[in-house]
N, C-alpha and C positions, 0 to 999 in steps of 0.2 A: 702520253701517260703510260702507255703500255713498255717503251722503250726505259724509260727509268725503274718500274716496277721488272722488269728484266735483267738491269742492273744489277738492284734490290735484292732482286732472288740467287744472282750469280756471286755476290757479295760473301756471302755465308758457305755457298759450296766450296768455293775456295779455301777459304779459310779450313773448312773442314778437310779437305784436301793436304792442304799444306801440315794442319796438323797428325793426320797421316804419315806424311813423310818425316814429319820430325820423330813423330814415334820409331820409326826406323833408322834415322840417322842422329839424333839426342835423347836416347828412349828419360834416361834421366831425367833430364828439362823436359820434356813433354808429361809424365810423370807427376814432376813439382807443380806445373802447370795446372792441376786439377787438385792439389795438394796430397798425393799419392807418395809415397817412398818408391822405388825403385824394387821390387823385390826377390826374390833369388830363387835358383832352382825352377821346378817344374811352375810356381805362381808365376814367376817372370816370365816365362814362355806363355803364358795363359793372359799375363796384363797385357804383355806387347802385341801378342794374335789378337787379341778382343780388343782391345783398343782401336790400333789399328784398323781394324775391318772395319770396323763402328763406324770411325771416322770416313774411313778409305767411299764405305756404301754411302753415306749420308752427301757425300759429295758428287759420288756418279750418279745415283738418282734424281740430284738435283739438276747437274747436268743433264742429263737425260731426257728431263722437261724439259729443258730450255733447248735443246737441241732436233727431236724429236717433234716438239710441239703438242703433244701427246699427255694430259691432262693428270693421268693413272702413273706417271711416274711421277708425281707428289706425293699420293700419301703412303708410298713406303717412310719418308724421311719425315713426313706429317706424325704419323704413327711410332714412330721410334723415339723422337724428340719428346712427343706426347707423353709415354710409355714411362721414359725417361726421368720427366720429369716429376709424374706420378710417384715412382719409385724411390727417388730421392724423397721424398715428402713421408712415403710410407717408412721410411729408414730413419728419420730423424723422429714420427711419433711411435715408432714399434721398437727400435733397438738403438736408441741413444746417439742416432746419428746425431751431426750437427744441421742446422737447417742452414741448404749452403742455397738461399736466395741469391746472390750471384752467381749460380750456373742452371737454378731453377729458373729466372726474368730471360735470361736468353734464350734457354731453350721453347722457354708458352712462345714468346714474340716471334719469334722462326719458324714457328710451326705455325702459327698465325698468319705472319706475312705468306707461307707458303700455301695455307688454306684459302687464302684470298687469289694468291698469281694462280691455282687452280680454277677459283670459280672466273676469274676478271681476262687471262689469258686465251688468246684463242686457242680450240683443241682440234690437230685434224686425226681423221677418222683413215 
């Protein structure tokens, strides 16, 4: 159980990894990807650095568990995802966002899976 729930958890760092790297090698398509324009001057130095990082941390932290064994490198990415996707929630009922449930379901269920491989995974000390 533990061995697939490790998978599970390595599944998503990845990914968040990976998209990382696209932001720096296709900032464009990583951009469109979240339905984002591209944007110029000093914003596009500010989407691609935050972005980026976002991504970049949400996957070494993951790693991090999983490598470490180490319990407390969950809920930075627990918290972020959470945060997240709080936010987005708050941007669609306060300022006309649109409610973007396809990047809200992923991020609860990820943060969930990861709320669980912290309490279910062993932690050494």
């Amino acid at each position: 159980m533990n061995k697939v729930l490790r998978v599970l958890v390595a599944l998503p760092a990845i990914i968040f990894v990976v998209t990382a790297v696209r932001y720096v090698v296709d900032p464009a398509g990583a951009a469109a990807q979240f339905g984002m324009p591209l944007l110029e001057g000093v914003g596009r130095s500010s989407q691609l650095g935050d972005m980026t990082a976002y991504f970049l941390s949400l996957g070494i932290f993951i790693l991090m568990a999983l490598v470490t064994a180490k319990r407390s490198w969950y809920y930075p990415p627990i918290i972020m995802l959470a945060l997240t996707a709080v936010f987005r929630i708050l941007a669609w009922l306060l300022h006309d966002a649109a409610l973007a449930l396809d990047m809200i379901i992923p991020e609860v269920v990820i943060a969930s899976l990861l709320l669980f491989a912290a309490s279910r995974l062993p932690d050494k000390d």
